[in-house]
C-alpha positions in Angstrom: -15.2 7.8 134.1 -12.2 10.2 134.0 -8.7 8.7 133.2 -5.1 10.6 134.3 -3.6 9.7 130.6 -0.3 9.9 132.3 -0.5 12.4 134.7 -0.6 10.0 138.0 1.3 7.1 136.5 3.2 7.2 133.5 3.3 3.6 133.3 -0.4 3.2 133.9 -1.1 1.8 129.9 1.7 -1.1 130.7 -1.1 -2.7 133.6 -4.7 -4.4 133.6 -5.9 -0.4 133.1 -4.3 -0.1 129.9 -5.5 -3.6 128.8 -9.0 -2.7 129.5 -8.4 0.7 128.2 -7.2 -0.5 124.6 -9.7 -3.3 124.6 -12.7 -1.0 125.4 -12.0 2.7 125.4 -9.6 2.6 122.6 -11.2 6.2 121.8 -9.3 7.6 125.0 -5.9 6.9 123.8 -6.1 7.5 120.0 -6.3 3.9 119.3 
């Protein structure tokens, strides 16, 4: 599973991605 930090949508970590992301992969964003 590859995530665009950013590079598709800027706003991406403000929607149900982000919440996933910083509930489960908090690895990917430094978290």
């Amino acid at each position: 599973m590859t995530i665009p930090l950013g590079e598709l949508d800027p706003q991406w970590q403000r929607g149900p991605m982000g919440d996933w992301v910083r509930h489960y992969r908090a690895d990917l964003i430094g978290g």
